[in-house]
C-alpha positions as CSV (number, residue, x, y, z in Angstrom):
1,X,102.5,150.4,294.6
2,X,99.8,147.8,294.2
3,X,98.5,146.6,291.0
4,X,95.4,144.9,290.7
5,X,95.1,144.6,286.4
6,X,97.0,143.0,284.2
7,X,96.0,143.9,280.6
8,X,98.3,141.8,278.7
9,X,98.9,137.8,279.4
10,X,99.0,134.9,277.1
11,X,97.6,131.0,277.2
12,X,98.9,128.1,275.5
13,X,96.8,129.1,272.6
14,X,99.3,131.7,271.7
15,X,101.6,128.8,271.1
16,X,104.8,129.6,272.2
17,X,103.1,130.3,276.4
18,X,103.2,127.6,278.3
19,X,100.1,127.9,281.0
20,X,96.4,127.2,280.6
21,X,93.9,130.2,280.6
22,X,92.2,128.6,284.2
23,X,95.8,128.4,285.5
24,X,96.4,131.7,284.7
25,X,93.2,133.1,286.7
26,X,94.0,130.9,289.5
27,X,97.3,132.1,289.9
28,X,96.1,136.1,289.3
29,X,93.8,135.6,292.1
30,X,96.5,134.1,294.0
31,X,98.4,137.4,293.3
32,X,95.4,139.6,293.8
33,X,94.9,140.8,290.9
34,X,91.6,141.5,290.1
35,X,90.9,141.8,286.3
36,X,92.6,140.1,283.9
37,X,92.9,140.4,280.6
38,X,93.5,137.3,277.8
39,X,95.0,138.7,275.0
40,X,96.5,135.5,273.0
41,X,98.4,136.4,269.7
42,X,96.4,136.9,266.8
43,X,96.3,134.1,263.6
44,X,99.4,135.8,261.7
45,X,101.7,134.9,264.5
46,X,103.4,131.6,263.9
47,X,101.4,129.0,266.1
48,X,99.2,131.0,267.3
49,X,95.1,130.5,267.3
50,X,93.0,130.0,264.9
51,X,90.5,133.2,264.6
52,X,87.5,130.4,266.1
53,X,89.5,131.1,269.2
54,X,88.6,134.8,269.3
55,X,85.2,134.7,268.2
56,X,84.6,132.1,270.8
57,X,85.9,134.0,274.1
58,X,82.6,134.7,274.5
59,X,82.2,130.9,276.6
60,X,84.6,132.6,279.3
61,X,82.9,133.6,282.2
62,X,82.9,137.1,283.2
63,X,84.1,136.3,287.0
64,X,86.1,133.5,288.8
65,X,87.7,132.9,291.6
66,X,87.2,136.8,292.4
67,X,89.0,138.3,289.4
68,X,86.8,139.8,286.5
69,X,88.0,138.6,283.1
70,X,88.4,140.4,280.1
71,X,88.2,138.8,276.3
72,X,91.3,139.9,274.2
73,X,93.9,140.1,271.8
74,X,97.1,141.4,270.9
75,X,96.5,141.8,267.1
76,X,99.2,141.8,264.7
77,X,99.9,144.9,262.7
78,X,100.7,143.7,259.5
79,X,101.3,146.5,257.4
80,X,102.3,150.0,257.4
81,X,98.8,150.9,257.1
82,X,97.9,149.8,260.4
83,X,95.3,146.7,259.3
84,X,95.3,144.2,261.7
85,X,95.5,140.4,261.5
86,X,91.8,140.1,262.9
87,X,88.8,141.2,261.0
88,X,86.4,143.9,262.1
89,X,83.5,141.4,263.2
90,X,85.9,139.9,265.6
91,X,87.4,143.1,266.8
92,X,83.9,144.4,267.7
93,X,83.0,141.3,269.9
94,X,86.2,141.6,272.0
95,X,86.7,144.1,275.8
96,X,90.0,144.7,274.5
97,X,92.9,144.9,271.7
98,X,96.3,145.4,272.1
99,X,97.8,146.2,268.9
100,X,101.3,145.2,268.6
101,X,104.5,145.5,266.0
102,X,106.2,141.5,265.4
103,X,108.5,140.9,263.2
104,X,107.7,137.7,262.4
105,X,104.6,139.4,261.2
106,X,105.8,142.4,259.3
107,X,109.3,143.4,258.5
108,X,111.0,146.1,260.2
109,X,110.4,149.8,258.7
110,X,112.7,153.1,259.2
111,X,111.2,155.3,261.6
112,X,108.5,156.7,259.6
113,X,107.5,153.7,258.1
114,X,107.0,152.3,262.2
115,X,105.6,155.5,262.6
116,X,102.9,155.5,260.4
117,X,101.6,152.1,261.1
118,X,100.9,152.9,265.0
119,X,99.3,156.2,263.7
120,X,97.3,154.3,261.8
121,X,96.3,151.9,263.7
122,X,95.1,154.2,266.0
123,X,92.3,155.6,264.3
124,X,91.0,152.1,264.5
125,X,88.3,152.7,266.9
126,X,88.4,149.3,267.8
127,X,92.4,149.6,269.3
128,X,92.7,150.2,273.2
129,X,96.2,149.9,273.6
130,X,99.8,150.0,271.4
131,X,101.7,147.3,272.7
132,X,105.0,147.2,273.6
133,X,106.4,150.4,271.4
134,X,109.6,150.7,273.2
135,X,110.7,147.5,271.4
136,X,114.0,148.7,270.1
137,X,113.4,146.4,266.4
138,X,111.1,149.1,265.3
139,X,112.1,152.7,265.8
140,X,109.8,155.5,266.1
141,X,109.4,159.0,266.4
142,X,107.6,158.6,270.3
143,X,106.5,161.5,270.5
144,X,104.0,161.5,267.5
145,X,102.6,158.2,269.0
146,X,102.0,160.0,272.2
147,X,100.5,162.8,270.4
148,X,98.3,160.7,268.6
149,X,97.3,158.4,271.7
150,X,96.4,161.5,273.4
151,X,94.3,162.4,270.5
152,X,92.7,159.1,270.3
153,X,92.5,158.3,273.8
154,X,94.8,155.2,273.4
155,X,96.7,153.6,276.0
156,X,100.4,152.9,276.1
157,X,101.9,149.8,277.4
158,X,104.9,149.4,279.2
159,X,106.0,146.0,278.5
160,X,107.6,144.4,281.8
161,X,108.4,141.3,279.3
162,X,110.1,143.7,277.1
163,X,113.5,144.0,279.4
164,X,114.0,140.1,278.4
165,X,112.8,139.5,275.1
166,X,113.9,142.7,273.4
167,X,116.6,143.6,274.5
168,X,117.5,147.5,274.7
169,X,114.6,148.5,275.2
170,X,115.0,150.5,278.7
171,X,116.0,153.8,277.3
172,X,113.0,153.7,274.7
173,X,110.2,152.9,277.4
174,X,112.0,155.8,279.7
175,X,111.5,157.8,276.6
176,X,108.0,156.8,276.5
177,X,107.7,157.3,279.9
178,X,108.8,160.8,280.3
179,X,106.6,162.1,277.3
180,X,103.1,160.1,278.7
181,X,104.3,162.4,281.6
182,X,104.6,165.5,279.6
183,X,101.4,165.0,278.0
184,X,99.2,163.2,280.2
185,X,98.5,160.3,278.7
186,X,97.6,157.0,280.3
187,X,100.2,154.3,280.3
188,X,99.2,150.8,281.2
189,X,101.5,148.1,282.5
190,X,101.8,144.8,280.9
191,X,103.2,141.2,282.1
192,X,103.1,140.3,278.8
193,X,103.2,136.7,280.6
194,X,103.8,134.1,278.8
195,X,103.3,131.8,282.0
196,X,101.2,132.2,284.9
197,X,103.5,133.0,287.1
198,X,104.2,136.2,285.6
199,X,101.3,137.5,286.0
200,X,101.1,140.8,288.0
201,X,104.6,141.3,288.2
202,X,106.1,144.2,286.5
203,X,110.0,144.8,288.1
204,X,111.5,146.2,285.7
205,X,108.5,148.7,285.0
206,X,108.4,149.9,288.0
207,X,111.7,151.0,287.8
208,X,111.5,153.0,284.7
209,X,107.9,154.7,285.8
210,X,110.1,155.9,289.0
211,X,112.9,157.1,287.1
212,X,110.3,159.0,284.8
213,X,108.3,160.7,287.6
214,X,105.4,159.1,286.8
215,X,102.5,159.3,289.1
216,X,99.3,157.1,289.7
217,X,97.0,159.3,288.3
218,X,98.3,157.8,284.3
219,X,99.0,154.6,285.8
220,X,95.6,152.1,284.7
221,X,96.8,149.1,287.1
222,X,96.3,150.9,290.1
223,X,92.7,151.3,290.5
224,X,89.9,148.6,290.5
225,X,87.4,150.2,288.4
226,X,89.7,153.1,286.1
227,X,90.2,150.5,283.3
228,X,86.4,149.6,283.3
229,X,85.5,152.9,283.0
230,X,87.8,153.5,280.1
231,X,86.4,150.5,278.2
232,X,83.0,151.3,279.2
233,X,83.4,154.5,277.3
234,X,84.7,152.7,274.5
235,X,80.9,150.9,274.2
236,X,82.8,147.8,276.1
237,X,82.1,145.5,278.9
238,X,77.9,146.8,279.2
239,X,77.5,143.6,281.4
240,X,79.5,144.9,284.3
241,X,78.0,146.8,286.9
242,X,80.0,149.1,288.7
243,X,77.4,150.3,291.6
């Protein structure tokens, strides 16, 4: 299968990645990937940017070197009722936010607790995608999150970086996997690269989207304009042209 997006990548400003943002689009295009998404931390996580950084992505062009580039973050849930590290100004300027569970940025719930703060962070209009929920440090009842995404029309990552950095976390995103199948809903793949050459490559996801049965009509990454349109409908990206 051939992917040409990948939503969720990284730059030195997340502070803990170690490749620039024009090394990273160099490096998609390299890899043929067509539209990529920046999605640095957001200010909670320890080194990452400043909130200048975010309102500022606006300086990016829209296009180089033949890949489309999309203005991000992965926002922090910091509490159980789903606010996010970034405030609503910011959120509003952005293409896309990933909103994602850290520890480092709040502690660890039981499974209702974890529950509730995807739930509600998903009636944040402003959300596109729940990052990495497989992630084995915060349990959840999956299939209320799918539920809900399919309510809110809210993508689910499948974290390729996931099957390194938190560990356990295949039987979880099978889980996931198997109920985006049962009730349609659009799962989205994610480097999660924390250096360019990552960028595109998602092994390990593959793998568990076989296993699962899951087809290319929920898969995102396969098709040049399906995540455009998405965001489009979400009042995003009015500057691209897709005629």
């Amino acid at each position: 299968m051939k992917y040409i997006l990948d939503a969720h990548t990284h730059t030195v400003a997340s502070g803990h990645a170690y490749t620039t943002w024009l090394e990273n689009v160099k490096e998609a295009s390299n890899n043929g990937i067509k539209i990529l998404a920046t999605t640095d931390h957001g200010p909670k996580m320890p080194g990452g940017p400043h909130i200048f950084h975010f309102n500022n992505l606006k300086v990016l062009p829209r296009e180089l070197f033949g890949v489309i580039i999309l203005r991000g973050c992965e926002a922090n849930i910091l509490d159980f009722k789903g606010n996010l590290d970034i405030p609503e100004k910011t959120q509003k300027r952005l293409d896309v936010i990933i909103a994602s569970l850290h520890d480092v940025c709040i502690k660890p719930g039981n499974k209702d607790e974890n529950t509730e703060a995807l739930l509600n962070v998903m009636n944040n209009e402003n959300v596109h995608i729940i990052g990495h929920p497989g992630n084995p440090a915060f349990p959840i009842w999956e299939e209320e999150v799918i539920k809900k995404a399919k309510d809110k029309d809210i993508l689910i990552e499948i974290n390729n970086g996931s099957f390194n950095s938190r560990r356990g976390s295949e039987e979880n995103c099978l889980r996931i996997a198997e109920l985006c199948k049962k009730h349609g809903v659009n799962l989205i793949l994610g480097s999660d690269a924390h250096t360019c050459f990552q960028i595109g490559k998602f092994p390990k996801v593959e793998q568990v989207l076989r296993m699962a049965g899951v087809t290319e009509d929920l898969i995102m990454n396969v098709d040049e304009t399906k995540f455009i349109k998405y965001l489009k409908k979400k009042g995003k990206l009015q500057d691209i042209n897709l005629d």
